[in-house]
Every structure is written in structure tokens, then in C-alpha cells.
C-alpha positions as CSV (number, residue, x, y, z in Angstrom):
1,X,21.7,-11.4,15.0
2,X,20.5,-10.0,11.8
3,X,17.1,-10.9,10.3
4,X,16.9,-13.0,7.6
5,X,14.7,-11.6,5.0
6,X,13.6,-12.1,1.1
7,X,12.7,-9.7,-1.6
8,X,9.2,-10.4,-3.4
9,X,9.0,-7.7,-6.6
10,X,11.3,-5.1,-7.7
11,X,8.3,-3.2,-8.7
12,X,8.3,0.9,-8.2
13,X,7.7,-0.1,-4.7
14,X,9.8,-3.3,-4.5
15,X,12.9,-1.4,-5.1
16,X,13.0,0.6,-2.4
17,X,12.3,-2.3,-0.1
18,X,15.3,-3.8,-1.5
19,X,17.3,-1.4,-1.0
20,X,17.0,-0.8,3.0
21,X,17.8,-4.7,3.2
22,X,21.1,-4.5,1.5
23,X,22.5,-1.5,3.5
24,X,20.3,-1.8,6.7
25,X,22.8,-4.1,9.0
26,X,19.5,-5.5,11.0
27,X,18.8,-7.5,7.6
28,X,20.5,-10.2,5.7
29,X,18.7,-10.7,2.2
30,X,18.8,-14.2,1.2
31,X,16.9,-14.3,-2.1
32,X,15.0,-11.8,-4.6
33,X,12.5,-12.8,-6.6
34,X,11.4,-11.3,-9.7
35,X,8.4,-11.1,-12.6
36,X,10.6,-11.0,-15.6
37,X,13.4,-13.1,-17.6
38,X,15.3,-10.3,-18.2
39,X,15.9,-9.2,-14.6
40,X,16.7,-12.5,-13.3
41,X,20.5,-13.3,-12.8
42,X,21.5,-9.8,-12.0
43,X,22.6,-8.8,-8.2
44,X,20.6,-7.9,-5.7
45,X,22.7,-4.3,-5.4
46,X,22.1,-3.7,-9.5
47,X,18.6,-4.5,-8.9
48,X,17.9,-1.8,-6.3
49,X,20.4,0.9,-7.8
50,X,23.1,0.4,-5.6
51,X,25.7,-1.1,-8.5
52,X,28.9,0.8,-7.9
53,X,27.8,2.0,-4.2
54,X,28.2,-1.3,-2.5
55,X,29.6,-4.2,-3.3
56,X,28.1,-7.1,-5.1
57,X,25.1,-9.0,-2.7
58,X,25.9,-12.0,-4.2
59,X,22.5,-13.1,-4.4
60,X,21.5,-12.8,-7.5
61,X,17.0,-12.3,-8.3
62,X,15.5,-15.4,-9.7
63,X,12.1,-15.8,-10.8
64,X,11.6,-19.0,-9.3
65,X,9.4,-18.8,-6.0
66,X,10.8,-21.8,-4.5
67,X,14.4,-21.2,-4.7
68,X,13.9,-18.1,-3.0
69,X,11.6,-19.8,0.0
70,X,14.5,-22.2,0.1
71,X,16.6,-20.2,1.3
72,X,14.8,-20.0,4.3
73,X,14.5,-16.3,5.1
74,X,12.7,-15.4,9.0
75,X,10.4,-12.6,6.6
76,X,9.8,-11.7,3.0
77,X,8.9,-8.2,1.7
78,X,6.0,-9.0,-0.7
79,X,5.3,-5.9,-2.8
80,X,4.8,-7.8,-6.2
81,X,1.7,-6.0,-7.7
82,X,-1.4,-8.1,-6.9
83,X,-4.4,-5.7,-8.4
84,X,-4.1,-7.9,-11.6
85,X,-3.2,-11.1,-10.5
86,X,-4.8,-11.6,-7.4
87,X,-5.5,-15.2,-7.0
88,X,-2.1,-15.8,-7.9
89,X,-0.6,-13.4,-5.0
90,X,-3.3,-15.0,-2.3
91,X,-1.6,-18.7,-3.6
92,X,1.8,-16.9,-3.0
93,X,0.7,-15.8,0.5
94,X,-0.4,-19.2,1.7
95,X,2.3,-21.0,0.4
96,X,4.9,-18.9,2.4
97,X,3.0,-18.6,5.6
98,X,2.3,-22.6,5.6
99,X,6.6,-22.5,5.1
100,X,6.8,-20.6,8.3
101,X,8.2,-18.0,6.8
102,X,6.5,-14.5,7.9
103,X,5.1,-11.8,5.5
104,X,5.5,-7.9,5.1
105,X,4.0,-6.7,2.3
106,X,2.3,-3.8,0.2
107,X,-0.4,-5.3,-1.5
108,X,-3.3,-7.2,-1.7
109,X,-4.4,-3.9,0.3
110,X,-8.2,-5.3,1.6
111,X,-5.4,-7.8,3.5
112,X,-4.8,-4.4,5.5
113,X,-7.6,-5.8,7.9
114,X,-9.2,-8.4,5.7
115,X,-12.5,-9.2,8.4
116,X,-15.7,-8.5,6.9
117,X,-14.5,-7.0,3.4
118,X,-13.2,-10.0,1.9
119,X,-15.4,-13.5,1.8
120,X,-14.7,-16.4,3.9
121,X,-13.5,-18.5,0.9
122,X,-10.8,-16.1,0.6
123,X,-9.5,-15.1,4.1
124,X,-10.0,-18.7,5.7
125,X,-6.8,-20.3,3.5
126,X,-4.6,-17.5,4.2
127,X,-5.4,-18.0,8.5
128,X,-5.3,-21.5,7.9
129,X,-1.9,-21.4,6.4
130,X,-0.4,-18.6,8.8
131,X,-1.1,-21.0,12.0
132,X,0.0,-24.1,10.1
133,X,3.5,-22.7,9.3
134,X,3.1,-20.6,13.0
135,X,4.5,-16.8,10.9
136,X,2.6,-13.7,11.0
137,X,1.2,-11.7,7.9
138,X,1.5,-8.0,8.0
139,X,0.3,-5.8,4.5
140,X,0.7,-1.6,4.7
141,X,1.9,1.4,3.0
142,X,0.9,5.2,2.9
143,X,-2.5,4.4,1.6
144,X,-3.6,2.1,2.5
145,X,-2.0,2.3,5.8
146,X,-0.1,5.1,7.6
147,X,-2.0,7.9,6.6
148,X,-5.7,6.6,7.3
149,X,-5.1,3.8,10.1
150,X,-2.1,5.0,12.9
151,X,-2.3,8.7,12.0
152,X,-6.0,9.2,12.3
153,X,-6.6,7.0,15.1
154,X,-3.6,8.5,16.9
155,X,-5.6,12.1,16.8
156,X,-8.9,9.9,17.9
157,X,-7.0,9.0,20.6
158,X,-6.9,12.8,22.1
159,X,-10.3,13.4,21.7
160,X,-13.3,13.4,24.2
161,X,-16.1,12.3,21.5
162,X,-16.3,11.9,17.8
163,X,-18.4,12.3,14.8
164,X,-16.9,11.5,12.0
165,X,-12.8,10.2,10.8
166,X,-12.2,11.1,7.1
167,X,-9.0,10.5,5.1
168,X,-8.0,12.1,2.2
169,X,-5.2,11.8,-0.3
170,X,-5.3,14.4,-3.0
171,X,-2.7,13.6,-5.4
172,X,-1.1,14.5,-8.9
173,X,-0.6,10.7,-10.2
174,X,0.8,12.3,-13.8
175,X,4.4,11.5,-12.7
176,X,3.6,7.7,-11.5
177,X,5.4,5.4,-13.7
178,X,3.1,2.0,-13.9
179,X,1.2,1.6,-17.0
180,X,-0.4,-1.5,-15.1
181,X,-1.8,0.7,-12.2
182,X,-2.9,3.6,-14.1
183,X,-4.9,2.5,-17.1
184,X,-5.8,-1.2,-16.3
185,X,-6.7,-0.6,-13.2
186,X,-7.6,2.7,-12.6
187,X,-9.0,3.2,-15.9
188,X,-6.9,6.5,-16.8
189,X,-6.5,7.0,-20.7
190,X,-9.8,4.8,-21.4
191,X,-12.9,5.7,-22.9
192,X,-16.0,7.3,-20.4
193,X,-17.9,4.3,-21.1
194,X,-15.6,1.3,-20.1
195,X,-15.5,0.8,-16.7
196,X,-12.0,0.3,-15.5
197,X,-11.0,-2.9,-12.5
198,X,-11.1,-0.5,-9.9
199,X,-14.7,0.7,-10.1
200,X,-16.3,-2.5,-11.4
201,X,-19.3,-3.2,-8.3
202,X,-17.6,-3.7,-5.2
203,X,-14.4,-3.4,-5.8
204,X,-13.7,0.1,-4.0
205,X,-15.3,-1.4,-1.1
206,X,-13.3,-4.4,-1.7
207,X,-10.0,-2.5,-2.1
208,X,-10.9,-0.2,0.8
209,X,-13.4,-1.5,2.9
210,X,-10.0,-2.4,4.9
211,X,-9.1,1.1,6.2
212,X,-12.8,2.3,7.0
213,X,-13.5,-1.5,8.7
214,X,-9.9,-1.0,11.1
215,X,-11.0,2.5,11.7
216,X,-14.2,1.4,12.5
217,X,-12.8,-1.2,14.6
218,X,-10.1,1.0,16.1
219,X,-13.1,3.3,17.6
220,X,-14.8,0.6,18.8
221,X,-18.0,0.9,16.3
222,X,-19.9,-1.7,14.5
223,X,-20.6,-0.8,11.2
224,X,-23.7,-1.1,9.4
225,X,-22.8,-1.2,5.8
226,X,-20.1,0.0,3.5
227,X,-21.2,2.8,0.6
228,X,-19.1,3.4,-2.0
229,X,-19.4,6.7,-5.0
230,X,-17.1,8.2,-7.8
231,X,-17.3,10.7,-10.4
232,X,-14.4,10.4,-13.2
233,X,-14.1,14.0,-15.6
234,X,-12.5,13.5,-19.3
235,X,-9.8,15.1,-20.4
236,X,-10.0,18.6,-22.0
237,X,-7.6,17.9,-24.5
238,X,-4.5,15.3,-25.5
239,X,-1.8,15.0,-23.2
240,X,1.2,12.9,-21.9
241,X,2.1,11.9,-18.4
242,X,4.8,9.0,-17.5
243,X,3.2,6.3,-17.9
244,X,1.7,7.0,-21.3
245,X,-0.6,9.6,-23.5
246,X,-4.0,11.0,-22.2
247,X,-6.6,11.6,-25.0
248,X,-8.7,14.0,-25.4
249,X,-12.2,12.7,-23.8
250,X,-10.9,9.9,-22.3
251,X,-10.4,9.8,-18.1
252,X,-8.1,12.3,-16.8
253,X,-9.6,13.0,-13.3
254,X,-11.1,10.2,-10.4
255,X,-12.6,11.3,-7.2
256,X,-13.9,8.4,-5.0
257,X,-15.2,7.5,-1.2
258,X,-15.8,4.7,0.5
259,X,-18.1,5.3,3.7
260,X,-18.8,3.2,7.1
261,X,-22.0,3.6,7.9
262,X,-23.2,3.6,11.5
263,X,-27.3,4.6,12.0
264,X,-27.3,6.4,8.7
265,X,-24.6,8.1,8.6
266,X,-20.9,8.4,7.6
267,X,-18.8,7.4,10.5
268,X,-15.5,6.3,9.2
269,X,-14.9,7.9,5.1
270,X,-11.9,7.3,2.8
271,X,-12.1,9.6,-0.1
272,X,-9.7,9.8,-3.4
273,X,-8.9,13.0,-5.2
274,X,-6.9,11.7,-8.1
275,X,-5.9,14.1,-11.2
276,X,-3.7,13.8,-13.8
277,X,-3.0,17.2,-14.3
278,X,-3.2,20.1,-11.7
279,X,-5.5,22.3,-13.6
280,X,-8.2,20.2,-13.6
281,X,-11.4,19.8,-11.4
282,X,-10.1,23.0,-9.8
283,X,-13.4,23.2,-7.8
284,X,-12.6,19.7,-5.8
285,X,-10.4,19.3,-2.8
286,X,-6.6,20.6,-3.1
287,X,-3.6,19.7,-2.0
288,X,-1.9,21.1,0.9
289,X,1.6,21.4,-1.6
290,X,2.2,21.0,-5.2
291,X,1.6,17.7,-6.5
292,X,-0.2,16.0,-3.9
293,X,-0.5,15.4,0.3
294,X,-3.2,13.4,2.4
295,X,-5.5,14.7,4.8
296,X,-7.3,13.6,7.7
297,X,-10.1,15.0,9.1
298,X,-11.5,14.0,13.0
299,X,-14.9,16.1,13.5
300,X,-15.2,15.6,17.3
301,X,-14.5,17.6,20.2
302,X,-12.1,18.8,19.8
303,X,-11.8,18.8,16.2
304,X,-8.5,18.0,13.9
305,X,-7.6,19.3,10.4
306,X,-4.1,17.3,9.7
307,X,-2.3,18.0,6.6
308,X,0.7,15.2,5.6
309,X,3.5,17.1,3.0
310,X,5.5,14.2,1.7
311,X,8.9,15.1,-0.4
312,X,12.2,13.6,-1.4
313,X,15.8,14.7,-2.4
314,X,15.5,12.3,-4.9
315,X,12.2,12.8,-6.6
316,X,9.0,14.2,-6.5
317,X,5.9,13.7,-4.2
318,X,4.9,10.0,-6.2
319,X,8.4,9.3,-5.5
320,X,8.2,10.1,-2.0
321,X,4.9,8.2,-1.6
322,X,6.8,4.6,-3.2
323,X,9.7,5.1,0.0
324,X,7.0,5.4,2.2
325,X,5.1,2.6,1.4
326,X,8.3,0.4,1.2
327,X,9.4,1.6,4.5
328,X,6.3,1.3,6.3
329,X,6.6,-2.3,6.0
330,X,10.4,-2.9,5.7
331,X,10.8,-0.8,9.2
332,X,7.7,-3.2,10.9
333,X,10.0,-6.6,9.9
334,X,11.4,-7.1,13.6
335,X,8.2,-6.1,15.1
336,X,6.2,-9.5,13.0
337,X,8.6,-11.9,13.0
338,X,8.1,-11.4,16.8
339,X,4.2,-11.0,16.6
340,X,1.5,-14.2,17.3
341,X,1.1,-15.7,14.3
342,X,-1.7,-15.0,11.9
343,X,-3.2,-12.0,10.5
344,X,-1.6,-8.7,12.3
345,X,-2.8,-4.9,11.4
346,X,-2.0,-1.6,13.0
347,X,-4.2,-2.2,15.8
348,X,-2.4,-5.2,17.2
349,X,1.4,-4.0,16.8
350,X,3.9,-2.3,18.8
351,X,4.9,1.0,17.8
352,X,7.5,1.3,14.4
353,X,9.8,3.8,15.9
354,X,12.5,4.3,12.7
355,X,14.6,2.9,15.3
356,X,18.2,2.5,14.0
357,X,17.6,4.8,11.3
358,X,19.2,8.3,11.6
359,X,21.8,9.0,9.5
360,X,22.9,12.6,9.6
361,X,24.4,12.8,6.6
């Protein structure tokens, strides 16, 4: 029997998510819900791109919550942006677990493994709810998620001691399309002196204290503390990308790490390499292709060097990254609806195969 799931956000992620529910058979969409006026009333198959290559859903999006709860899906794919409406997403989480109604989704990322990075007053509601309604909340992606929790500690896994884990994603974000992501909360196009969501105090650690606290846990350590440290670099001159114009001296370039700590050192380290334009910062970390790959590096014995090349048919590297993250969570549906209910991370599922997946043409 397929799984009956709901669409939260038809976002750059959100679309793709939507998608694999209409044409995977293992899914039967019951609702979409959406951010704006002018995208409600219009089919689930328009929504995702699909108009003209499948028939009409007939379940048309809907930017009321409820009705979409109400039509009592087993799961929803939540990957409505929550970096600037937080307290508004965490409401959303809690009222859809206490429903018993299970969660997949692709943000809030500290929710990735939430224990000792976010405060009790904000975690506690969100347990609370998930063992009222008995339904299982599961939030991943690329990065957060695949490419610094199951990769890394899969290579930990095959080695016979360790010194440090670091991941890396080096990436060209000139050709991501959210003017949200990139200048309100990244800061990108804004003056050197205003300090951007994303690097106000704490909020790296915040953000992603969740992948070095599962690696951390994942290895068995018990961290000290978690350090956080960026540089950002202006641009040289004006320039456009997708999402909007650069100016000249405003921030083109972000490099960032956040660090577990164990006895002094740097144990578990996620580190950012962010430009908007490949020529600059040429002396910082590159890319293992054009545009953008992550990295993870296991000092140990023995030692790993592990370089991750995503690419598309259908677009370019940032493209590539939005399927990913979609399908990362989409493709671990069966796997939480069938999971203890409450807060479930990388550590405590089963393996997410692709199983069902291969198309060969």
C-alpha cells in the first residue's frame, strides 16, 4: 500500500520533493501546501513541472496548514525555508507531530541532531509533541546531512584510530536562485560592516553545531565545547549572479568552521568555502570540479581524502545539490514512518538504499 504523504514548500528544494511523490508509485500525495496566494489553486503536477507530462494530481496546493493536515497524510516533506521564520516552522513541527503525522524535512538544519546545540526551551516541545501524536521527525539534506554525517562516519567506520573528521563543501553559490538565503541570511551583496543572520554570535554553532555534535556522537566522543570563525572578502568590483547584483566592496566571498573540541583540540570540524565568483580567494580551498564539490577529510590510520562531484542533466552543480537534498529525505519516508517515534538522525536509521529507484532510461 502506498504511503500517504504531504508536500510542505515548493521552494527550490520543495520542488523536487514534489516531484518524486507524484511519479514515485510508493507515494500517494494528499495535500501541498504553499507560502504564496498566487501559487495556491494550481495542481500539484504544475506546481513541480510536471504539467503536460502527467496527468492532472488533482490536489491542488493550498496555503492553509490545516486543510492539508486534514487530509491525513502517514508523512509530510517539510522543506518550507525556516532560516527566517523559525519560530514559526518549530510551531509547524509540533503541531504536525502532536497530529501523528510523521515529518521528513530539510530545514530547521540544528534539528539534524538537535541535543546540546539548541536550548531545552526549544527542543523539549518538539519531543513532547512527537510522543504525544506517537510520529517520528527526521530533518537532512547534502549539507547538512549526507555529505558530513553517513559519508564521513562510514570511512570512520574502516579505520583503526582517528584524529581528526573534517567536512568540507567548497561551492560556487553565483548560480543559486534565493534572494532570501543569499543576502538576508548569508549576508552576500551587504555592506563589510553589517553583520548578516548567519554570523550573528552563535548562530554558526547554532546552525551547525548539529553535524560536528552527531559526528562527535557517532565516534563515541564527548565534546568539550563548540568554536566557531569566518573571514568574509569584498568584492573586487560590480557584478550579477541569480539571485541579484554584487557591488563593488560589498561581500562576495565566506569561508567558515565550526569545531568540536575534545582536550584542546579540533576533533570533529565543518568548514564552508563559499564564493560567488570562481576567481576569487584563489589562495583558499578548491573544488574538486567546476563550480563546487564537498570534501571530507578522516586524519587517522589509515587516513581518507574523499572528494564528492555532484552534476545533473538538468542543471548545474546548485541544481544538483537542491535534488539531493530533496531526495535524501523523500527516499528516508518509509524508513520513519516505520521508526520509534520522536527525534531520529542518521545514527538511529536503517540504511536508505535508492531502493525502487533505477530507471534506465
Amino acid at each position: 500500500m502506498a504511503i500517504r504523504v504531504a508536500q510542505i514548500g515548493t521552494g527550490n528544494v520543495g520542488i523536487h520533493a514534489l516531484k518524486a511523490l507524484i511519479i514515485n508509485p510508493e507515494y500517494e500525495l494528499t495535500g501541498v501546501w504553499v507560502s504564496s496566494d498566487a501559487k495556491a489553486g494550481k495542481d500539484a503536477a504544475e506546481l513541480a513541472g510536471l504539467d503536460g507530462a502527467v496527468t492532472p494530481t488533482g490536489v491542488t496546493a493550498t496555503t492553509d496548514l490545516q486543510r492539508v493536515l486534514d487530509t491525513k497524510p502517514d508523512c509530510v516533506v517539510y522543506t518550507a525555508l525556516a532560516d527566517n521564520r523559525l519560530v514559526e516552522a518549530l510551531q509547524d513541527f509540533q503541531r504536525i507531530l502532536a497530529a501523528g503525522i510523521n515529518v521528513v524535512g530539510s530545514s530547521a538544519v540544528f534539528l539534524q541532531y538537535p541535543w546540546n546545540v539548541i536550548p531545552a526551551e526549544m527542543l523539549t516541545p518538539i519531543e513532547d509533541a512527537a510522543k504525544a501524536g506517537n510520529a517520528s521527525l527526521f530533518i537532512n539534506g547534502i549539507d547538512p546531512g549526507f555529505a558530513n554525517d553517513l559519508l564521513p562516519l562510514a570511512l570512520a567506520g574502516t579505520c583503526q584510530s582517528i584524529q581528526q573528521i573534517r567536512c568540507m563543501e567548497i561551492v560556487d553559490y553565483a548560480t543559486y536562485d534565493s534572494a532570501a538565503v543569499m543576502f538576508d541570511v548569508m549576508g552576500f551583496g551587504r555592506p563589510m560592516d553589517e553583520t548578516p543572520m548567519l554570523l550573528q554570535p552563535g548562530v554558526l554553532s547554532l546552525a551547525w553545531g548539529s553535524v560536528v555534535r552527531q559526528l562527535a556522537a557517532g565516534l563515541g566522543l564527548e565534546l568539550d565545547s563548540v568554536e566557531q570563525s569566518h573571514i568574509r572578502v569584498p568584492a573586487p568590483e560590480d557584478f550579477s549572479i541569480s539571485s541579484g547584483d554584487i557591488a563593488e566592496g560589498t561581500a562576495a566571498a565566506l569561508r567558515f568552521e565550526v569545531r568540536g573540541m575534545v582536550d584542546g583540540k579540533a576533533a570533529v570540524v565543518l568548514e564552508h568555502v563559499t564564493r560567488l565568483r570562481e576567481d576569487l580567494c584563489p589562495e583558499w580551498p578548491q573544488p574538486a570540479q567546476p563550480g563546487g564539490s564537498y570534501r571530507v577529510e578522516v586524519t587517522g590510520e589509515p587516513s581518507y581524502a574523499l572528494d564528492l562531484c555532484l552534476s545533473s542533466p538538468n542543471g548545474d552543480h546548485n541544481h544538483a545539490g537542491l535534488v539531493a537534498t530533496a531526495m535524501r529525505v523523500v527516499n528516508a519516508i518509509p524508513a520513519v514512518v516505520a521508526a520509534e517515534a520522536g527525534i531520529r538522525t542518521t545514527l538511529d536509521l536503517p540504511l536508505v538504499t535508492g531502493r525502487g529507484l533505477y530507471n534506465a532510461g
